[in-house]
N, C-alpha and C positions, 0 to 999 in steps of 0.2 A: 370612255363610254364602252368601249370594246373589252377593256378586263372588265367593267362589271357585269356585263352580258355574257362573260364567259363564266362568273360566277355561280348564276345561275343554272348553268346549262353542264360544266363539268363540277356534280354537285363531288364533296370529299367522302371518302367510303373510311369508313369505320375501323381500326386497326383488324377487329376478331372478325372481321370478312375474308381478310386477307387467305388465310389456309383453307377457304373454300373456293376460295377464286382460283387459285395456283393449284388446288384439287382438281379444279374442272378444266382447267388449262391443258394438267397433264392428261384428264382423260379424253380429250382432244386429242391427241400427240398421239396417244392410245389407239385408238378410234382411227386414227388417218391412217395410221400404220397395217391396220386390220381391211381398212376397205375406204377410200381416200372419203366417198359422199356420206360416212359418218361423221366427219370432223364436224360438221353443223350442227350434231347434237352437245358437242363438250361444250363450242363456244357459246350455244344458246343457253345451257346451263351457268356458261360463268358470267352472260352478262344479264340471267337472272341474279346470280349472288352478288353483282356489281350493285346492279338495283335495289336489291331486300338490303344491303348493308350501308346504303347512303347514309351520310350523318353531315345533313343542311345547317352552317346555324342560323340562329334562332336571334332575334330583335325582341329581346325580354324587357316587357313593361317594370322600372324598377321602384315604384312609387311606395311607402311604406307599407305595408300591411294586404298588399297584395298575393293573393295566391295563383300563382300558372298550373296549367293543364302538365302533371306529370309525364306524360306520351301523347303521339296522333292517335287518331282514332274516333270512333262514335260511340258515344255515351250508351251504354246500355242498359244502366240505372240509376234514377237517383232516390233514394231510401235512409231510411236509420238502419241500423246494424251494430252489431257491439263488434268492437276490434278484434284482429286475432287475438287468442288466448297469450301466445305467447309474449305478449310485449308488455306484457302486465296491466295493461288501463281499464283491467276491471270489467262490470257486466251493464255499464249504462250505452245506450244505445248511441250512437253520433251519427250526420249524416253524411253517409259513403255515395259518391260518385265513382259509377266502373266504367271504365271506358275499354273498350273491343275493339285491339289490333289485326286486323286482316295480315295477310301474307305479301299485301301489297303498302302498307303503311309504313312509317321511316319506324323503326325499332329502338331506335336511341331514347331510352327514358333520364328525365331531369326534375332535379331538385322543386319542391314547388314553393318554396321561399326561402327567405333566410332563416339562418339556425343554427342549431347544434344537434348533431346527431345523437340522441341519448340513447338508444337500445336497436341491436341487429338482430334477427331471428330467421333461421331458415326451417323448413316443415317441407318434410317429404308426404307427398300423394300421390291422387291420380295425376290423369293427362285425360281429363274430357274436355268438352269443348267449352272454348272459354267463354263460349259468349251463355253459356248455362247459369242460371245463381246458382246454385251450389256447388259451382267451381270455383266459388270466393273461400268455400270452407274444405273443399277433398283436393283439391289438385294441389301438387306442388307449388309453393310460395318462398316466395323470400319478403319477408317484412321489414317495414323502418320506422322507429317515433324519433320523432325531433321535437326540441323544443322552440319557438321560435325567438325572434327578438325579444318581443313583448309578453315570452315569457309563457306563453299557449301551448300545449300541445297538437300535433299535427302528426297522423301514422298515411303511409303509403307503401302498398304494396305490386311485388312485381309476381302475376299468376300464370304459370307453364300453361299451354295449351294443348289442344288437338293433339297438336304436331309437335311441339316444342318440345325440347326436350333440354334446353343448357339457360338457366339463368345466372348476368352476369350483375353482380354486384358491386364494384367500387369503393364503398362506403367505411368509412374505420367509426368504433365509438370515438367520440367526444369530436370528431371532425366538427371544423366550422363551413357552412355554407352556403352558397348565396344563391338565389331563389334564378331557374334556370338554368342552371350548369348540368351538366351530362356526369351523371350518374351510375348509369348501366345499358343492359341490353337485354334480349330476350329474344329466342332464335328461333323465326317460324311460325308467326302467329300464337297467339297470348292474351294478358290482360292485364290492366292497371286499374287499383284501387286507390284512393282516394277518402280520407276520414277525417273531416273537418272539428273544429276544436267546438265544445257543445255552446246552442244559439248562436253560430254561424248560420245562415243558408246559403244553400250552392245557385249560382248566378247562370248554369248552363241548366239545359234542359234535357227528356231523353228524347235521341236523336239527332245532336245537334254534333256536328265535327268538331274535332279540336286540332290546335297545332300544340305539339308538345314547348313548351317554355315560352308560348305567345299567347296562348287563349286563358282570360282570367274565369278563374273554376270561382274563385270569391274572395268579400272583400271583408280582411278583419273590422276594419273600421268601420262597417257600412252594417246600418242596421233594416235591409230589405231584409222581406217575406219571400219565402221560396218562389222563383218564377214558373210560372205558367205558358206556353207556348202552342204554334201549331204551323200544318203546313198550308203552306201558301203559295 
């Protein structure tokens, strides 16, 4: 009972945290040496980088045809959109789910089903603010289309923000993989896109939280009408 309570509580930090931890560590050490009642500035910096670089996992729903929430975060659209240009799927519209990561959200983005990775695409832009729409088309991106088990395609993209400024991608062509898994990162507040295969509808709402690789975005199988929702 006591290691799973521990589990929760010392959550695991992400490897590419690390050289900012041990940054802010040294500039502690820095700081103390300079005048001792600065040392509280380094350490409260590193155990914000402790924090921003958590990587919890995740209790992934694995039932066929299921799609998970590619990142945490609150949905900030749900729309039709035509994909990036660069991944080639043409000029018909599909409907994208963005979900908007704060500075305080887990940053570890994951696969949203099983697949095969068929095309990577990075695209240099801005850095506005990600919860903008048209920071789905100017900011920096890194893009992904997979195709899935049954043969559908599915694109997701990972969009620099504000602040951000390093997207990390994982991903090799023809990789196979399984709906869930950790993928990447993105440093700083951001955004995930989301572009469902056409007559899908997305099962989440805007507004509504997500947990990355636990909240179902939609269901291939499942032939609902886009939901409607509200607060309560």
């Amino acid at each position: 009972m006591e290691k799973d309570l521990l589990k929760y509580v010392l959550v695991p930090v992400n490897r590419a945290g690390w050289p900012f931890i041990a940054g802010a560590l040294l500039l502690a050490v820095i700081l103390a040496l300079v005048w001792p009642p600065l040392v509280w500035l380094g350490l409260l910096l590193a155990a914000f980088c402790t924090y921003f670089f958590r990587d919890p996992d995740r209790f992934v729903p694995v039932r066929p045809g299921l799609v998970v929430s590619p990142a945490d975060g609150l949905v900030s659209a749900v729309e039709p959109a035509v994909p990036p240009a660069e991944l080639g799927m043409g000029d018909v519209s599909l409907m994208r789910v963005s979900i908007f990561l704060s500075v305080f959200d887990v940053h570890v983005n994951r696969v949203p089903t099983d697949g095969t990775i068929t095309e990577l695409a990075y695209h240099e832009g801005a850095f506005l603010n990600a919860a903008m729409d048209k920071a789905s088309d100017l900011n920096e991106r890194q893009s992904v289309r997979m195709t899935t088990s049954d043969g559908r395609e599915i694109a997701f993209v990972q969009i620099a923000g504000l602040i951000a400024r390093r997207i990390i991608c994982n991903l090799t062509h023809g990789q196979s993989v399984r709906g869930g898994e950790r993928f990447g990162l993105i440093r700083f507040g951001s955004r995930t896109d989301i572009y469902l295969p056409d007559g899908v509808a997305p099962m989440v709402i805007v507004g509504q939280r997500m947990i990355g690789g636990e909240t179902i975005i939609a269901d291939l199988t499942s032939s609902e009408e886009i939901r409607a929702g509200e607060i309560r």
